[in-house]
C-alpha positions in Angstrom: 0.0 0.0 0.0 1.4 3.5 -1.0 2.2 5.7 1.9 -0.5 8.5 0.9 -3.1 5.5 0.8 -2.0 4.5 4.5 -2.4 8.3 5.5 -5.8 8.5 4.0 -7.2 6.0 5.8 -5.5 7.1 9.2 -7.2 10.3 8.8 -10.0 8.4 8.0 -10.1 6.7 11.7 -10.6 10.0 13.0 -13.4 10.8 10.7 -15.2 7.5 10.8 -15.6 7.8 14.2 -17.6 11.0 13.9 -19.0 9.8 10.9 -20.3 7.1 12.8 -21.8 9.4 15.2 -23.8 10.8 13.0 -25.0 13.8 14.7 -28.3 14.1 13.9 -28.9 14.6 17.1 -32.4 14.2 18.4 -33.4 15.3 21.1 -35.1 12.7 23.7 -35.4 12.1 27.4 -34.7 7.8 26.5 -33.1 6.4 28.9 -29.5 5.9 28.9 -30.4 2.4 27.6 -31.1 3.8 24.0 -28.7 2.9 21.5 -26.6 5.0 19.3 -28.3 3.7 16.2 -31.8 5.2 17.9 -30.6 8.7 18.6 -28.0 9.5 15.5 -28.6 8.3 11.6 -26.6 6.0 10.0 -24.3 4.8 12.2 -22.6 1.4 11.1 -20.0 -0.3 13.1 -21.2 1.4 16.3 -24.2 0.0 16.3 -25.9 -1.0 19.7 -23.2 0.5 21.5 -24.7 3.3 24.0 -26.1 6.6 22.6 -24.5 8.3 25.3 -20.7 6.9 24.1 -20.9 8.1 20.5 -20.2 11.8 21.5 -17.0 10.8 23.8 -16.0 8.6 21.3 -15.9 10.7 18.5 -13.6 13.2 20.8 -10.9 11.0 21.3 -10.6 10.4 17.3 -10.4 13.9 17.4 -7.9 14.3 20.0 -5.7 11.7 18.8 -5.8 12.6 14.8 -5.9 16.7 16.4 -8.6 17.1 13.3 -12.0 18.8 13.8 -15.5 17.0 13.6 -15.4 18.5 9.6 -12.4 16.6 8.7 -15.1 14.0 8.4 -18.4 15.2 8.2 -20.4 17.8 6.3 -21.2 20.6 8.1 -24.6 20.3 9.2 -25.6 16.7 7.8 -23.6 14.9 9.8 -24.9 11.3 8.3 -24.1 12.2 4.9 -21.2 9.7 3.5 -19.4 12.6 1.1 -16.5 12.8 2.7 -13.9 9.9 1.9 -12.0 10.4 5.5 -15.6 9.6 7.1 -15.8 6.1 5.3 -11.9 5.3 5.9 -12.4 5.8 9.4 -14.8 2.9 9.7 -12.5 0.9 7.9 -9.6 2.0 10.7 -12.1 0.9 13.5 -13.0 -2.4 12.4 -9.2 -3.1 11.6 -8.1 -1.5 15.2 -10.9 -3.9 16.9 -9.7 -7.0 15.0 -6.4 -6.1 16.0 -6.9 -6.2 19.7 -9.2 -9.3 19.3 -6.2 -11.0 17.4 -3.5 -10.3 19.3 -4.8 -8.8 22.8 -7.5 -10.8 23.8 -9.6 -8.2 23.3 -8.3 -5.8 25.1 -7.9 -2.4 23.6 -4.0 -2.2 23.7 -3.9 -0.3 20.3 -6.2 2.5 19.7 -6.5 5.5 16.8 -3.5 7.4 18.8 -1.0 4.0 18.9 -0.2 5.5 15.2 -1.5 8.8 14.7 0.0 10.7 17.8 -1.9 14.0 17.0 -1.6 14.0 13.4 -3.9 13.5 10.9 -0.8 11.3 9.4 0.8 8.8 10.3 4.7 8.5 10.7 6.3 5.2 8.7 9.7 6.4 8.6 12.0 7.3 11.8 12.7 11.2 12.2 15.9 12.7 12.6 16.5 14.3 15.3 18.0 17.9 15.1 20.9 16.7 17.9 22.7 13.5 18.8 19.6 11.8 21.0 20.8 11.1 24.7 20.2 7.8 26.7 17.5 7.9 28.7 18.3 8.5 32.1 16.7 6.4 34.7 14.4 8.1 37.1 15.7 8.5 40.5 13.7 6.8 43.3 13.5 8.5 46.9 14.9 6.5 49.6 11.3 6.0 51.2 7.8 7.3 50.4 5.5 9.0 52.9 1.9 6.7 52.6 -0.9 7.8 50.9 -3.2 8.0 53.6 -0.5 10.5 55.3 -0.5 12.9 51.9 -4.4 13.1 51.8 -4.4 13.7 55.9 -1.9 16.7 55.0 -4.0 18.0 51.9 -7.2 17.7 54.2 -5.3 19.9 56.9 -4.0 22.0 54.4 -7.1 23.5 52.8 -8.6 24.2 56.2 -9.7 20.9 58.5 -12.7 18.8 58.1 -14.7 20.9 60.2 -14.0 24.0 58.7 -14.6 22.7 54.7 -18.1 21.3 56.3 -19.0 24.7 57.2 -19.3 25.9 53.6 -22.9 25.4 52.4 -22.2 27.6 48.9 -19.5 29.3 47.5 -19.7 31.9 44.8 -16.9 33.1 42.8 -16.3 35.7 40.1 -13.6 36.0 37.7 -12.3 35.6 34.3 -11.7 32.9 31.6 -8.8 33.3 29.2 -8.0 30.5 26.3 -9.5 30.1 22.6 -6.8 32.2 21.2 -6.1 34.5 23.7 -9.4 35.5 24.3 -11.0 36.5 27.7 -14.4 36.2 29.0 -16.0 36.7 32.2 -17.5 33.7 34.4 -19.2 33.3 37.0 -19.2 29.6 39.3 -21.8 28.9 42.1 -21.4 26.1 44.2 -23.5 24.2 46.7 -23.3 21.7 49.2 -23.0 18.6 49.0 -22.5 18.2 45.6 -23.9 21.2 43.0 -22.2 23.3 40.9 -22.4 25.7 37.7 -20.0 27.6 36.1 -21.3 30.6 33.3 -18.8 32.0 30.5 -20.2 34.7 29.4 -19.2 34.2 25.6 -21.3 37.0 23.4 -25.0 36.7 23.2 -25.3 34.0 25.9 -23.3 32.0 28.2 -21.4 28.5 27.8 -22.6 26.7 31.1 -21.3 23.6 32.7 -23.5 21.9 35.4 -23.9 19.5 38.1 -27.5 19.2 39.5 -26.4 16.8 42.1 -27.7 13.9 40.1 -26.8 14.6 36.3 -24.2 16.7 34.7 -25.5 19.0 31.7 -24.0 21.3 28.8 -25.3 24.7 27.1 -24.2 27.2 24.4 -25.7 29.6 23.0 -28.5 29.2 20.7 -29.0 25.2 20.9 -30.7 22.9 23.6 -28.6 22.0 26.7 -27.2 18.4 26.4 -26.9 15.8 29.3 -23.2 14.3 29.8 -22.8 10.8 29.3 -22.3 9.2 33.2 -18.5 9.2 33.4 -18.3 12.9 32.2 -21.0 13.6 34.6 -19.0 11.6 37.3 -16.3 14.2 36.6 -18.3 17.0 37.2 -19.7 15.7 40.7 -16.0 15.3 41.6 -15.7 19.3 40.5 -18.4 20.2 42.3 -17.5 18.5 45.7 -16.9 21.2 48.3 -15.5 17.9 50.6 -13.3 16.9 47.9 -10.0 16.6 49.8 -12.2 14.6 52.5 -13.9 12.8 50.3 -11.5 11.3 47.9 -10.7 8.8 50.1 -14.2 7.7 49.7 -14.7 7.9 46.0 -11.6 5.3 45.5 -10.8 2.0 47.2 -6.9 1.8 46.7 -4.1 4.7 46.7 -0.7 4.5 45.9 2.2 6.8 46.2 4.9 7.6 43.1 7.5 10.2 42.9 6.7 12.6 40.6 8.6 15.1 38.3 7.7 19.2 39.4 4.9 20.7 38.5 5.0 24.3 37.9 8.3 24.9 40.2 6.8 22.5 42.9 8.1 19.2 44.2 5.3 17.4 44.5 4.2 13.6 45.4 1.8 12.0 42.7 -1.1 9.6 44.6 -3.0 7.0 42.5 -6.2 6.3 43.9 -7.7 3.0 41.8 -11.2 1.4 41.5 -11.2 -2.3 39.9 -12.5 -1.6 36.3 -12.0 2.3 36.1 -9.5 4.6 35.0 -7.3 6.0 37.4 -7.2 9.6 39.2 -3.7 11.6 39.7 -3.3 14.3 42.3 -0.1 16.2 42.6 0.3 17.4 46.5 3.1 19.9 47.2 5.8 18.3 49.3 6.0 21.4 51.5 2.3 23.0 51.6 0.4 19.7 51.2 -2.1 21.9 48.8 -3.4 19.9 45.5 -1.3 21.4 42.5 -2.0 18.9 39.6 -5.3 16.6 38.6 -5.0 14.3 36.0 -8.6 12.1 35.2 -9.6 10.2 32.3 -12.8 9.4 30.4 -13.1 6.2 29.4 -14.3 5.9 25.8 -15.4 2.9 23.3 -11.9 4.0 21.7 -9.6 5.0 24.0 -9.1 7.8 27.2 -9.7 11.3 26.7 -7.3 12.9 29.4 -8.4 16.2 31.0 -5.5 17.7 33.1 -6.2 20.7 36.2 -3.4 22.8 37.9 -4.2 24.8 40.6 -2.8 28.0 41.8 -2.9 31.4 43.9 -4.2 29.7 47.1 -6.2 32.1 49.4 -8.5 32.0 52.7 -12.3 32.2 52.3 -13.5 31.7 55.9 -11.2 29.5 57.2 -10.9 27.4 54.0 -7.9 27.6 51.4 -9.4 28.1 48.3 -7.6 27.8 44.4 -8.0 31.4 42.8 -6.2 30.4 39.7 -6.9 27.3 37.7 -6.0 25.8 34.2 -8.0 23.1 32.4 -5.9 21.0 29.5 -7.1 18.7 27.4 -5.5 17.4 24.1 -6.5 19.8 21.7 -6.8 23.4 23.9 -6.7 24.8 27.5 -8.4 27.3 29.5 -7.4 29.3 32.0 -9.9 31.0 34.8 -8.5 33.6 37.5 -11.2 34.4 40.2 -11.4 38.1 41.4 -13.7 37.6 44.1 -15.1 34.6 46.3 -17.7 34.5 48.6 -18.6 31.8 50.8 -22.5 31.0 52.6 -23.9 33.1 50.3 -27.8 32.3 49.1 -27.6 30.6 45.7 -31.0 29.1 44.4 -31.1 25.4 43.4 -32.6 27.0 39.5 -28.9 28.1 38.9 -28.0 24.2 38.6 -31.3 23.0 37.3 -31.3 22.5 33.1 -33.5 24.7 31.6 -35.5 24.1 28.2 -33.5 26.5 26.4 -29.7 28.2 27.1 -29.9 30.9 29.6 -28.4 33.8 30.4 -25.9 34.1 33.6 -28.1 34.7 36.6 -27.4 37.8 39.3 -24.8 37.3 41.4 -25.8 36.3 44.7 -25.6 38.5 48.1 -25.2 37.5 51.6 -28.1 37.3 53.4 
């Protein structure tokens, strides 16, 4: 096979995937057991697989080719087959799944990014490097490693104590988000205890919102119907909105372990793994000297592969009695956001509407005041 027909159908993986998403989305309140083939047209070798996967799955083609959704698809009929990308993905699907049945046992050890690594191409012939390559160096271990349960007692007495993070009912913060080019917007976040939280960008004519109703985690933009998250997105979203998170991590996972870790933005940190059987694993970066959390690293598992979402935290600050991040960054593979919080208020009145999913995209509500 010549090595433009090989790159065709590499880019293709990417675009069959959304291809076979199809998004035609219709809108429905099914439950989660519908299939993709009942909520998207003409999807082929995702058939019977969740609706709610289709979505994820058609992100991490994107992430691993770094290609947008109209690499493959028509803008606006997504089911149409035009494009020749869109049909060479399936193709690179159903050879990637033999592949792992073959010689894996199923398993998915090779997925779209084993080859493409972020291009739409794939490499077949070594690169060059500019300079003579060096060996790699092994990394140094530390003599001994402080336990995990020792590093999540220090981050819990770090933000503030137990006692004092269960005295925060809301929390309400006001700031700005810069990414997308350069560009800044301002957002507004509104927690609630246990387990709510919203966050508006105010992007132009209405706001980008991302929610967590304490049950179900929802999306909106501007002129189009808010969309539910699959479960593990909206899993990720509880875990943001947890005002007990450094207390309650220790709950969400059943095993932790502890690895050295290289710095993260000038700190030293330790890295703990917390595990559960069957999931993919959570990172947290805890400063060596502070004990605060400087680096998240989560995945979302995917009928392809794991979309990784990376958080840094910065800028630290009291808000009664409770260390609170004024600064943080959100990376994923193909872009990163950064929000910077001006103000923060704590036990302030926030109605349960602000987390609620509306019929249509709203506007950012009215901050709320102390009462």
């Amino acid at each position: 096979m010549s090595r433009p027909g090989i790159a065709v159908r590499v880019l293709v993986a990417a675009g069959a995937v959304a291809v076979l998403v199809s998004i035609a989305f219709a809108q429905s309140t099914a439950p989660p057991v519908k299939k993709a083939e009942d909520e998207y047209m003409n999807i082929q070798v995702f058939k019977g697989l969740p609706a709610d996967q289709l979505v994820p799955a058609m992100q991490f083609i994107s992430n691993s080719l770094n290609a947008d959704c109209e690499f493959c698809h028509v803008r606006g009929s997504f089911e149409k087959d035009d494009k020749e990308p869109k049909k060479t993905a399936r193709e690179m699907i159903k050879m990637m799944n033999e592949i792992n049945k073959a010689n894996f046992e199923g398993h998915r050890a090779v997925t779209c990014f084993t080859c493409h690594h972020g291009s739409q191409d794939v490499a077949n012939v070594p690169a060059i490097p500019e300079t003579e390559p060096k060996p790699p160096q092994p990394p140094v271990k530390p003599e001994s490693l402080p336990t995990a349960a020792s590093l999540l007692d220090k981050y819990v007495a770090a933000v503030g104590g137990a006692d004092a993070l269960a005295k925060v009912k809301s929390r309400y913060q006001k700031g700005t988000m810069t990414g997308f080019g350069g560009r800044s917007f301002p957002v507004e976040v509104y927690a609630k205890a246990p387990d709510k939280r919203a966050s508006y960008v105010q992007m132009g004519p209405g706001a980008n919102i991302t929610a967590y109703d304490g049950k179900n985690g929802w999306l909106g933009n501007p002129g189009r119907p808010p969309r539910d998250m699959a479960p593990d997105e909206a899993q990720h979203a509880r875990m943001d909105a947890d005002i007990m998170f450094a207390v309650d991590v220790k709950k969400m996972y059943s095993k932790f372990d502890v690895a050295p870790a290289d710095k993260v933005n000038g700190h030293d940190v330790w890295m703990v793994v917390a595990r559960n059987e069957g999931q993919p694993p959570l990172r947290l970066y805890l400063d060596q000297q502070s004990g605060l959390l400087v680096r998240l690293q989560r995945y979302l598992e995917t009928p392809l592969g794991r979309n990784p979402t990376q958080i840094d935290y910065d800028d630290y600050k009291d808000a009664d009695g409770v260390k609170v991040a004024q600064t943080w960054t959100v990376a994923r593979p193909q872009g990163r956001f950064t929000i910077k919080v001006d103000e923060t208020k704590t036990n302030v009145d926030v109605d349960d509407a602000k987390f609620a999913k509306p019929a249509e995209a709203p506007k950012p509500p009215d901050a709320p005041k102390k009462p």
